[in-house]
VOPAGU-2260 file (C-alpha; in pm, 1 decimal, decimal comma):
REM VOPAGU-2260
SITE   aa  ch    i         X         Y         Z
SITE  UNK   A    0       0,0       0,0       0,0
SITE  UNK   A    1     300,9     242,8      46,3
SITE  UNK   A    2     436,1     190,4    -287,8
SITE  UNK   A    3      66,0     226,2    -423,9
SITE  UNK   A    4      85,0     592,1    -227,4
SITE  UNK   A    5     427,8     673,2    -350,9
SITE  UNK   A    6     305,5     557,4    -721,0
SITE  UNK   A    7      43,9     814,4    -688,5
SITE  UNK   A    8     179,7    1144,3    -527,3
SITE  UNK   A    9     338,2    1248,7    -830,5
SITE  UNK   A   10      43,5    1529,2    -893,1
SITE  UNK   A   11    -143,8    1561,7    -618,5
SITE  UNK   A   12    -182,8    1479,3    -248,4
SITE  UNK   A   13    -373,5    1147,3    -158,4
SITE  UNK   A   14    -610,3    1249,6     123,2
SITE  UNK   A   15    -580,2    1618,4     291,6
SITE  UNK   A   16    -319,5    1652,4     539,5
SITE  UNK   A   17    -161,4    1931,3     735,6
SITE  UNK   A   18     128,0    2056,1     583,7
SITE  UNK   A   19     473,7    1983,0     825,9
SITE  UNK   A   20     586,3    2346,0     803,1
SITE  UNK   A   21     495,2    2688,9     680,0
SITE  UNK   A   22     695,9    2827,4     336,7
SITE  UNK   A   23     686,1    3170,4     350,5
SITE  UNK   A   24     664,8    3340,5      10,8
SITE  UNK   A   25     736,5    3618,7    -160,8
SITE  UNK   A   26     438,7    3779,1     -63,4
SITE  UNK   A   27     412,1    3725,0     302,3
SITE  UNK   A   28     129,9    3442,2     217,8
SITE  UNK   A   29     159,3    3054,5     338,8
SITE  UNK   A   30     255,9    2784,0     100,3
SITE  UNK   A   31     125,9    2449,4     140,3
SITE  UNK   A   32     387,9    2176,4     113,5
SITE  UNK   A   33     184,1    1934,7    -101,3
SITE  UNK   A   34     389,5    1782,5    -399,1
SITE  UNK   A   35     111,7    1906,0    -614,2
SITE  UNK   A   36     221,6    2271,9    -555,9
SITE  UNK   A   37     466,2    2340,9    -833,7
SITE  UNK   A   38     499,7    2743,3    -821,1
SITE  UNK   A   39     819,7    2865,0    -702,5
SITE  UNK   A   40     862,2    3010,4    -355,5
SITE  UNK   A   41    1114,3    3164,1    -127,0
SITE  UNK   A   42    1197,9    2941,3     175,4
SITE  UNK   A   43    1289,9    3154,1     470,8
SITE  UNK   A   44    1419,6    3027,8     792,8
SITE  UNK   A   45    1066,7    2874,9     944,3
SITE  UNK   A   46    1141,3    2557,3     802,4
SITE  UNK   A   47    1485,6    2535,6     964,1
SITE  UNK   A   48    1368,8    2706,9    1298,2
SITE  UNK   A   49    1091,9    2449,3    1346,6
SITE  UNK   A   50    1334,3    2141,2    1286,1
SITE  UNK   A   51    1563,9    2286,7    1546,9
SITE  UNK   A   52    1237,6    2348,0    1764,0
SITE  UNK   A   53    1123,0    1954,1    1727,2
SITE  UNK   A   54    1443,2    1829,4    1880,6
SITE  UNK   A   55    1442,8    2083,8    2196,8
SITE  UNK   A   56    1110,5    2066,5    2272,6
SITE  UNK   A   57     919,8    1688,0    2366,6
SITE  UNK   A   58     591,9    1874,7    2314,1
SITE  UNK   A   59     664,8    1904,2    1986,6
SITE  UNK   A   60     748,7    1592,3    1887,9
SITE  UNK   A   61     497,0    1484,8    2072,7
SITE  UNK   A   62     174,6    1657,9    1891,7
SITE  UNK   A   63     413,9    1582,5    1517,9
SITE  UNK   A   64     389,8    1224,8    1607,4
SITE  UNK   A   65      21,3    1244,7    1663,4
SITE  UNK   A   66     -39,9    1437,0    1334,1
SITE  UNK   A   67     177,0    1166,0    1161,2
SITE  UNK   A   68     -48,8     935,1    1337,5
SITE  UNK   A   69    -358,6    1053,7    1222,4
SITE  UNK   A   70    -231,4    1133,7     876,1
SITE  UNK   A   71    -171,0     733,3     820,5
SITE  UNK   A   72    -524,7     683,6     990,3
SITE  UNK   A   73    -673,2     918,9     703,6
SITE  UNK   A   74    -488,4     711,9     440,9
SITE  UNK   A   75    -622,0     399,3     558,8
SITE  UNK   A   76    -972,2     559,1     599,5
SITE  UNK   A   77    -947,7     674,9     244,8
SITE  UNK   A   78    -872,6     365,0      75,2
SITE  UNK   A   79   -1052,9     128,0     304,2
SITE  UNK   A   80   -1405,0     357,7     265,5
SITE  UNK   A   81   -1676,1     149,8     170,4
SITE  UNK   A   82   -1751,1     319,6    -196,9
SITE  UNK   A   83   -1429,1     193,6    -277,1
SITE  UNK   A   84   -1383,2    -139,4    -123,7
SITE  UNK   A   85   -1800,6    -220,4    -255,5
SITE  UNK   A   86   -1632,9    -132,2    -609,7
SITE  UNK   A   87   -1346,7    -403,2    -572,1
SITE  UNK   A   88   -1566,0    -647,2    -444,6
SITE  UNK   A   89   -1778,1    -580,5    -764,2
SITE  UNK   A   90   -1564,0    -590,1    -985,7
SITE  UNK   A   91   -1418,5    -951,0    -837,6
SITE  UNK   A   92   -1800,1   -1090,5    -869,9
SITE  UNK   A   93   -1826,6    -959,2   -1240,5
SITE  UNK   A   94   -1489,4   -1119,1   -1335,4
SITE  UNK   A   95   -1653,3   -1417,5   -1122,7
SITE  UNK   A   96   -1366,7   -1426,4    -883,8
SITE  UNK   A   97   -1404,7   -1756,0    -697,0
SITE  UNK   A   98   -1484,6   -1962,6   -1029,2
SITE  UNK   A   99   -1164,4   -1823,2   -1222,1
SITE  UNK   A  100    -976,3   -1917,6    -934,2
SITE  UNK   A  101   -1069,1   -2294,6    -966,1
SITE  UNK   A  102   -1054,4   -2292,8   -1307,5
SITE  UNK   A  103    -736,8   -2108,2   -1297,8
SITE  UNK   A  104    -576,7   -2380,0   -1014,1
SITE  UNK   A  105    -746,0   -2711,6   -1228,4
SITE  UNK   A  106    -587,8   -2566,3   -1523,8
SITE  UNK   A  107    -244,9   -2478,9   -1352,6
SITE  UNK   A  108    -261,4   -2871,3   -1230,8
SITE  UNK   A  109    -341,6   -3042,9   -1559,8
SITE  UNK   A  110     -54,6   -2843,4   -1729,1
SITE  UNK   A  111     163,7   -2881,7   -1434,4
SITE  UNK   A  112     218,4   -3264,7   -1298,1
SITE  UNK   A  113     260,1   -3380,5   -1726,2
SITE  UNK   A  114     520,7   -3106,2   -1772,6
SITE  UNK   A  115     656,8   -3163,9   -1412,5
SITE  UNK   A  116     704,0   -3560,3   -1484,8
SITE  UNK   A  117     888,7   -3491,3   -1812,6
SITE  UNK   A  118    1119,5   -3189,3   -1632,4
SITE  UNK   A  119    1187,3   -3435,2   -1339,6
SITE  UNK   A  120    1332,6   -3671,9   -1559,7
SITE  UNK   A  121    1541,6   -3506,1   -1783,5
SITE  UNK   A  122    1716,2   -3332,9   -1429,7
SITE  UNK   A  123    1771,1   -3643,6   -1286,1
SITE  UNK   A  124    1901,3   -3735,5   -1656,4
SITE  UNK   A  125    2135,4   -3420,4   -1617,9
SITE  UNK   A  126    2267,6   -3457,0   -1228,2
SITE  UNK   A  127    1983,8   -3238,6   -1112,6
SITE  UNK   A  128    1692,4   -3275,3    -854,6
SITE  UNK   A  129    1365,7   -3452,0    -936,3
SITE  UNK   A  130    1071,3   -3229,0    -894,0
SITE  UNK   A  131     965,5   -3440,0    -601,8
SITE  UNK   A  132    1227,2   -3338,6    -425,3
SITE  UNK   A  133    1210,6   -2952,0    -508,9
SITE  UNK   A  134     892,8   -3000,4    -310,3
SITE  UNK   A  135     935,4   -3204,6     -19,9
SITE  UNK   A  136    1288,0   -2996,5      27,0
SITE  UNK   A  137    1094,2   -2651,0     -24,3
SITE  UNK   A  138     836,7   -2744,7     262,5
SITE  UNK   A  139    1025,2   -3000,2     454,6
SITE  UNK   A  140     763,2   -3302,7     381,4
SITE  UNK   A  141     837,3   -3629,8     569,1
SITE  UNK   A  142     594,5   -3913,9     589,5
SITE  UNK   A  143     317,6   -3973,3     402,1
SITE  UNK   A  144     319,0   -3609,6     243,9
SITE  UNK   A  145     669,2   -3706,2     109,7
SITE  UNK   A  146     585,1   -4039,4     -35,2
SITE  UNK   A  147     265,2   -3893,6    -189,0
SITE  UNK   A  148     439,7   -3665,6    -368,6
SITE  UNK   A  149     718,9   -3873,8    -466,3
SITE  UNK   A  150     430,7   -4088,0    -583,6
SITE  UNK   A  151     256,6   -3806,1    -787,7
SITE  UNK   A  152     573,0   -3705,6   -1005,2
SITE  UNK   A  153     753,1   -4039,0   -1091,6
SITE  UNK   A  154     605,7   -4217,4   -1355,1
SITE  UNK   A  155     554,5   -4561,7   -1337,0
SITE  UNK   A  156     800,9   -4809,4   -1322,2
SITE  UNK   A  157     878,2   -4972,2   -1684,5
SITE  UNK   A  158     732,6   -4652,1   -1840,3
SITE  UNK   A  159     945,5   -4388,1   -2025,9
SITE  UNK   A  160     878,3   -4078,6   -2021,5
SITE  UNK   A  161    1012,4   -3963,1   -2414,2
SITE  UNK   A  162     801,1   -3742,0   -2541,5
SITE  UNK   A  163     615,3   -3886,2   -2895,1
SITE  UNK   A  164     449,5   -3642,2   -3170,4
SITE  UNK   A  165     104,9   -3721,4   -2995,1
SITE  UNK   A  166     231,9   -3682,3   -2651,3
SITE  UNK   A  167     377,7   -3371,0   -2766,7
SITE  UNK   A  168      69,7   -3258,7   -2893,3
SITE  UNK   A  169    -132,4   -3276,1   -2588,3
SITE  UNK   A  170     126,1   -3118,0   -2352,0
SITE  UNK   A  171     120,1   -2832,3   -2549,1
SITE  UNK   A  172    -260,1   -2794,9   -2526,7
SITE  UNK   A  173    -270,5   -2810,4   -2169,7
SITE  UNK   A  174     -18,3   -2570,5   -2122,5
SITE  UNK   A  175    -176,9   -2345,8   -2360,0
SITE  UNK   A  176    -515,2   -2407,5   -2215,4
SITE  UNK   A  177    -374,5   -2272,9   -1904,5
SITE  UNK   A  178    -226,9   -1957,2   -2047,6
SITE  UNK   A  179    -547,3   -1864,9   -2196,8
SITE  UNK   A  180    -720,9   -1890,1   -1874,9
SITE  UNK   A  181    -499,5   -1653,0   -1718,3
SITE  UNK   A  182    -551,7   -1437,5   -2059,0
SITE  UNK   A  183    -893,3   -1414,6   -2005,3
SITE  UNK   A  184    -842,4   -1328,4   -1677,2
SITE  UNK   A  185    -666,0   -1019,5   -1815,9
SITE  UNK   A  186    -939,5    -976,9   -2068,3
SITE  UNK   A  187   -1203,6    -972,6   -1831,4
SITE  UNK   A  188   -1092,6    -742,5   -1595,5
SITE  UNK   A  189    -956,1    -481,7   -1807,3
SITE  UNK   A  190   -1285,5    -562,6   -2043,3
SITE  UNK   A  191   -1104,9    -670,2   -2351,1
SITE  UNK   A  192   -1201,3    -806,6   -2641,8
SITE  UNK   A  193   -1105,6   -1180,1   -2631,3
SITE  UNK   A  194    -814,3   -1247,7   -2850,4
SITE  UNK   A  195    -884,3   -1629,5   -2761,7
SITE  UNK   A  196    -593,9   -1880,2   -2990,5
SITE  UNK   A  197    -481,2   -1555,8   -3182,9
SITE  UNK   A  198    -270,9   -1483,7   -2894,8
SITE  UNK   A  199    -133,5   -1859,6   -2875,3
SITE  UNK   A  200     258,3   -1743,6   -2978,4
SITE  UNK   A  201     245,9   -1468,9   -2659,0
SITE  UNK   A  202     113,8   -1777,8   -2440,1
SITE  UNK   A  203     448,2   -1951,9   -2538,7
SITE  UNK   A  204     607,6   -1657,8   -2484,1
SITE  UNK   A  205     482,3   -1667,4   -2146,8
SITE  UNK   A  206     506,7   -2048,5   -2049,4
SITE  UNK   A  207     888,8   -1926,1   -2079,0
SITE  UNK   A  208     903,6   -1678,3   -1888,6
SITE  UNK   A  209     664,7   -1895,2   -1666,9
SITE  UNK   A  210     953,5   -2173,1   -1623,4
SITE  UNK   A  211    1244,9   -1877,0   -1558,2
SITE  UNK   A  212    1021,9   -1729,9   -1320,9
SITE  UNK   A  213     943,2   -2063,4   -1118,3
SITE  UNK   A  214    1334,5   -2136,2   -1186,1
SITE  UNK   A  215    1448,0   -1818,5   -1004,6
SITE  UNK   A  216    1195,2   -1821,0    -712,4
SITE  UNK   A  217    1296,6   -2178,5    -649,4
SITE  UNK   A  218    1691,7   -2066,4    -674,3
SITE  UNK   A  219    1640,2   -1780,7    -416,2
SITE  UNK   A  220    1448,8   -2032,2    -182,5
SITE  UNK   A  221    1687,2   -2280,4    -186,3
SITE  UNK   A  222    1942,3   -2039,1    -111,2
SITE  UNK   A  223    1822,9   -1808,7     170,7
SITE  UNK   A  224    1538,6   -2013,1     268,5
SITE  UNK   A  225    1730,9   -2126,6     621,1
SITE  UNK   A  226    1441,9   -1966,5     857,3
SITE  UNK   A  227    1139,4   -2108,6     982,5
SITE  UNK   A  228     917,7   -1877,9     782,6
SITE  UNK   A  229    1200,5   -1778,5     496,1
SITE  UNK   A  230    1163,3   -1429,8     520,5
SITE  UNK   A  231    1461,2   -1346,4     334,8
SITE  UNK   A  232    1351,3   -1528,6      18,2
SITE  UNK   A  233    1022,5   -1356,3      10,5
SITE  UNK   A  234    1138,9   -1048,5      24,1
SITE  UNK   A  235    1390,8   -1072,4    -211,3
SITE  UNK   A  236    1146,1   -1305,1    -412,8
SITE  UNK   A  237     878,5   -1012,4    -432,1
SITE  UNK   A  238    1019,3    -744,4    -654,8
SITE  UNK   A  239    1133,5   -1053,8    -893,4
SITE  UNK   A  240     718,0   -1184,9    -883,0
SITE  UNK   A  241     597,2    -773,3    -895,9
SITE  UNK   A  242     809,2    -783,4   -1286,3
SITE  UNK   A  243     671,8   -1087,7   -1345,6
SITE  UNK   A  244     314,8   -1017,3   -1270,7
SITE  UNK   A  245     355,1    -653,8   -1484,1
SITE  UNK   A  246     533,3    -863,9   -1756,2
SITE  UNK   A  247     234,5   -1133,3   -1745,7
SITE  UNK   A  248     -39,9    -819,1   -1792,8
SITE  UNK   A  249     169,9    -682,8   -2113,1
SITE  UNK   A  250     233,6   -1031,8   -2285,3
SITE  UNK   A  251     -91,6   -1220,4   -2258,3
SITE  UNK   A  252    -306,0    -876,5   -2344,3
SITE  UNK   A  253    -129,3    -844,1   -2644,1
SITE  UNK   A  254      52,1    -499,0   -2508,9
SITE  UNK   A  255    -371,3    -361,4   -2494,8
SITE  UNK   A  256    -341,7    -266,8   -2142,7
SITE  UNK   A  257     -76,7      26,9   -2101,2
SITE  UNK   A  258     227,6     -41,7   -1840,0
SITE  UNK   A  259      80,2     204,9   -1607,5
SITE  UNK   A  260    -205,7      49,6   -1553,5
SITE  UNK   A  261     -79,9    -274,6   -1413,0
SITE  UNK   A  262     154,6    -118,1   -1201,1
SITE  UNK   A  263     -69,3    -147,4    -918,0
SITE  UNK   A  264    -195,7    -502,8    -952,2
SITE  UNK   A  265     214,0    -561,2    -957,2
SITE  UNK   A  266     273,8    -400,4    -677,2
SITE  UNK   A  267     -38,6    -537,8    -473,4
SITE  UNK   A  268     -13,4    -876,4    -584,2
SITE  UNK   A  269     360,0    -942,5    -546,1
SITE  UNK   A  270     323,0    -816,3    -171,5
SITE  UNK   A  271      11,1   -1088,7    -137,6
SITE  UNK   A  272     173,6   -1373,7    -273,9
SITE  UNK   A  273     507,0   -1278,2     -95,4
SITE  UNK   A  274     256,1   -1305,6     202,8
SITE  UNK   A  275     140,2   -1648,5     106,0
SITE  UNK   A  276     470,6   -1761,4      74,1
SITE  UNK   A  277     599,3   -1710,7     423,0
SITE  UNK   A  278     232,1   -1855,1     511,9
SITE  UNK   A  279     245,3   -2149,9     315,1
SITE  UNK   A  280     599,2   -2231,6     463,8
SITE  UNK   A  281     360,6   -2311,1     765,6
SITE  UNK   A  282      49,9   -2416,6     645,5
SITE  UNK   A  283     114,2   -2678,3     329,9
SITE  UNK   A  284     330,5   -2930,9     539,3
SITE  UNK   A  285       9,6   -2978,6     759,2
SITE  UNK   A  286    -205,5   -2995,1     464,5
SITE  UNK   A  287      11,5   -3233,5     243,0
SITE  UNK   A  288      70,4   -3472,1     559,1
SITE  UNK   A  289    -316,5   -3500,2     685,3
SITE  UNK   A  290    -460,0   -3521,6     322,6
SITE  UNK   A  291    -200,1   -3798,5     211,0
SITE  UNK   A  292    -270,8   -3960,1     546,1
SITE  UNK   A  293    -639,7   -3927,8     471,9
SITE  UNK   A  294    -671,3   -4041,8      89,2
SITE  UNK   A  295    -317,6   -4138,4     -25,8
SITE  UNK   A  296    -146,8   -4053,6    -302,8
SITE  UNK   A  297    -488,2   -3823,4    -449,9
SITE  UNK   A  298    -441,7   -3636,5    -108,9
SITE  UNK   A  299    -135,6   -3509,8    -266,5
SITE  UNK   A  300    -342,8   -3415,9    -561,4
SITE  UNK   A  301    -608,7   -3234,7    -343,2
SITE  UNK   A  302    -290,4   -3067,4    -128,8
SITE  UNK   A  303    -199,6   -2923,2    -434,8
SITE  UNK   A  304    -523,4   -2802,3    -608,2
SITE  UNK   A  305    -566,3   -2678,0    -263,0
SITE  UNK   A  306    -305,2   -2451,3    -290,3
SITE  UNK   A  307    -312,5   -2345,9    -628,0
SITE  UNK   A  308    -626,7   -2222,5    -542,0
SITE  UNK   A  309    -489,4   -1983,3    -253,3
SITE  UNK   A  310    -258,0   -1872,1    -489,5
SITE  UNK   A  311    -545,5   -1813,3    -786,1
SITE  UNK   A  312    -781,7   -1608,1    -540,1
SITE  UNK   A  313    -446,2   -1376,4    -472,8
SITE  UNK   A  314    -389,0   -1360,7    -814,3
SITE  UNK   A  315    -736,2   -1258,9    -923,2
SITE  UNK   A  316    -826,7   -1001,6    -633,0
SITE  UNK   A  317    -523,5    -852,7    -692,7
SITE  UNK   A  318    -606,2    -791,0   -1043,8
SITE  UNK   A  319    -971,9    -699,2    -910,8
SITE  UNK   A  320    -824,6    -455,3    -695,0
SITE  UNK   A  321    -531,0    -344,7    -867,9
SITE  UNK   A  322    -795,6    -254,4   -1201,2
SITE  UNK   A  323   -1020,9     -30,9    -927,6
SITE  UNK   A  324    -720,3     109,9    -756,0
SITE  UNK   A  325    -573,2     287,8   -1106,3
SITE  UNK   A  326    -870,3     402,0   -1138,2
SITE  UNK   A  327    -868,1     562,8    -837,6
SITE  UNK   A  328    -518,6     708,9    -883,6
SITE  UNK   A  329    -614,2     875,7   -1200,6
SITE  UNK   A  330    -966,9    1050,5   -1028,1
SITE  UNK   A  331    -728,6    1143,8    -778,9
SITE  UNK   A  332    -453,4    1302,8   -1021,4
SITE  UNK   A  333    -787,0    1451,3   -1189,7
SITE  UNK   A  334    -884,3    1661,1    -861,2
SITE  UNK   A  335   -1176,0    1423,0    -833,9
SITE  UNK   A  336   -1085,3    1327,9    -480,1
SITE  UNK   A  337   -1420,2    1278,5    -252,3
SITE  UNK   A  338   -1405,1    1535,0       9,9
SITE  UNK   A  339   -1288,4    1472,5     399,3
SITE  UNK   A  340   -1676,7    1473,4     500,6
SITE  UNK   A  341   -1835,6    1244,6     260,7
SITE  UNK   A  342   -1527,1     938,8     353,2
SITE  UNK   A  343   -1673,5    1026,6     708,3
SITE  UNK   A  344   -1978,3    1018,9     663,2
SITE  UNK   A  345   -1952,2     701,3     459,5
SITE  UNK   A  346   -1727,2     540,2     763,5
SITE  UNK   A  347   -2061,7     693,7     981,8
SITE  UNK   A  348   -2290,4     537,0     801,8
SITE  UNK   A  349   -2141,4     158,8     835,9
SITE  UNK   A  350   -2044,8     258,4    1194,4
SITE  UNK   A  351   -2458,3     309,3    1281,1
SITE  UNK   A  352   -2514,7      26,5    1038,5
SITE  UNK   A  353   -2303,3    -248,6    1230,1
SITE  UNK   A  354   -2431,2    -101,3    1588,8
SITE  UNK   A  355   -2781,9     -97,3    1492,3
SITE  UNK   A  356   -2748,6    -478,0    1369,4
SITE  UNK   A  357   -2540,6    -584,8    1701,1
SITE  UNK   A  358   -2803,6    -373,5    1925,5
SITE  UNK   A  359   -3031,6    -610,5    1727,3
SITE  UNK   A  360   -2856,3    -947,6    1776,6
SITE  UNK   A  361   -2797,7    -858,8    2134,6
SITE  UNK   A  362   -3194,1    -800,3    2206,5
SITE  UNK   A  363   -3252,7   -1126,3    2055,1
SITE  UNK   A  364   -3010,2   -1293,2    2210,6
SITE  UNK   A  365   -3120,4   -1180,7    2566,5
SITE  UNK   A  366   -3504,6   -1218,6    2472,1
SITE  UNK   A  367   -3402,6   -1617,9    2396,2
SITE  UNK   A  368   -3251,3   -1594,1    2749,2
SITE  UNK   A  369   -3586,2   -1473,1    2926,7
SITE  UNK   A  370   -3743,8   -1715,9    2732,8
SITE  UNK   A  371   -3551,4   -2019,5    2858,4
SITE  UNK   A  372   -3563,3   -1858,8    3222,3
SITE  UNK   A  373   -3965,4   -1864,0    3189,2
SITE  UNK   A  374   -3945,7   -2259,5    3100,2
């Protein structure tokens, strides 16, 4: 959310705020300090003399802290108001969120175990690590999570795994079936026309840059993922994923949405799945080991449509949001910012909402109470 505010200060200010100083100018007449004021002033010593000011005197610092403090409350009220967050919500039900996430995760799947079994032999061909073992080294797997995966990704004994013409052929249209799901995605959000198998060299394009993505994420996990959680290699993974995602937008839209506008859904959804990550680190050891336990070796299977679809919803609300919030940028550039009393009286209006429905609740709840007492 910071870099989303940084991304959009270039005109105008976000949300008003009280200036940190007074700039004199040549006139005698305040200057506000907002970075949309371009006109040239005169700085005279105020600026200088209240810095000095703020580290002799603690009441001072004390009432700048609290104006910093409700500055970044104003922020948050501005962007959390419920005009905007009802229009992201909207616009994830019209791009039918929840159902392009599964579709997005059972495509993902298909393409992934057929392409993963033929990778995973050629490395171990080569000296390398079988995908298995990515996996059950990435998450630390032992048990039945470990042999359920090692099940999943070897093929079965006596069977090669050479590639024919036909086999070929059908590896290629699940991959591709995949890339056009996440095309639509694009095309639905940024309300495209569909460019369905016309854009089928770009989705090759992208199933590269797919596999060097996946390639470098893995490499910076395997090298600074020592920690419980792997902090490190999120962070450093999340400005690699933010290039990716803005990459992704360009490629499978054909270069019809402008860079600009996916900066945000970059920005937003690179910090989410960074999120994930150090969440999953947690989280997908429990679920591989109590699903395989469960079911087997289609635990695995579930495990991992499981978690493509955590990964799916990210993607797609961030896209969802990312759409609504360049929007909002530009309105705000625009001088269409709502005014300080209407984002108040909106947060009013939910704040009387929610306590009328809880007074509500709690008079039911007590007149079940009497009710039992009169039995």
């Amino acid at each position: 959310m910071v870099a989303l505010l940084l991304y959009a200060s270039g005109s105008r200010c976000l949300v008003p705020a009280e200036p940190d100083f007074v700039v004199l100018e040549d006139d005698g007449r305040a200057a506000s300090n907002c970075a949309g004021s371009r006109r040239p002033h005169n700085r005279r010593s105020i600026p200088s003399l209240k810095r000095a000011m703020a580290s002799d005197n603690p009441h001072h610092v004390k009432r700048r802290r609290r104006v910093d403090r409700e500055r970044v409350v104003r922020t948050l009220t501005f962007w959390l108001r419920p005009e905007f967050v009802l229009r992201v919500v909207s616009r994830f039900q019209k791009v039918a969120g929840f159902d392009r996430s599964v579709a997005l995760a059972s495509s993902a799947l298909t393409a992934t175990i057929p392409l993963a079994i033929v990778t995973s032999a050629l490395a171990a061909q080569l000296g390398g690590k079988a995908t298995a073992q990515r996996i059950i080294d990435r998450y630390e797997l032992t048990g039945a999570g470990a042999e359920a995966v090692k099940d999943v990704f070897s093929p079965p004994s006596g069977v090669t795994t050479s590639l024919g013409v036909v086999g070929l052929l059908f590896l290629l249209v699940a991959v591709l079936s995949f890339t056009r799901a996440v095309q639509r995605l694009f095309e639905q959000t940024w309300e495209l026309d569909p460019l369905s198998v016309r854009n089928t060299f770009n989705g090759l394009i992208w199933t590269g840059g797919l596999a060097v993505y996946l390639a470098v994420s893995g490499i910076l996990h395997a090298a600074l993922g020592r920690g419980r959680l792997e902090l490190s290699a999120a962070l450093l993974a999340t400005p690699v994923t933010a290039a990716f995602l803005l990459w992704t937008g360009r490629v499978l839209s054909a270069k019809r949405i402008p860079r600009g506008d996916l900066v945000p859904f970059a920005i937003l959804g690179s910090a989410l799945l960074g999120a994930y990550s150090v969440g999953a680190t947690v989280y997908v050891p429990h679920l591989f080991s109590t699903f395989a336990t469960r079911y087997g070796v289609i635990g695995a299977v579930f495990a991992m449509i499981s978690t493509l679809f955590c990964v799916m919803v990210v993607v797609v609300g961030s896209a969802a949001a990312g759409r609504e919030i360049h929007g909002e940028l530009d309105r705000i550039r625009r001088g269409e910012r709502p005014a300080e009393d209407e984002v108040r009286r909106q947060w009013d209006e939910v704040t009387a909402q929610a306590q009328s429905r809880w007074d509500t609740l709690r008079a039911e709840i007590q007149e079940r109470g009497s009710r039992r007492h009169r039995r």
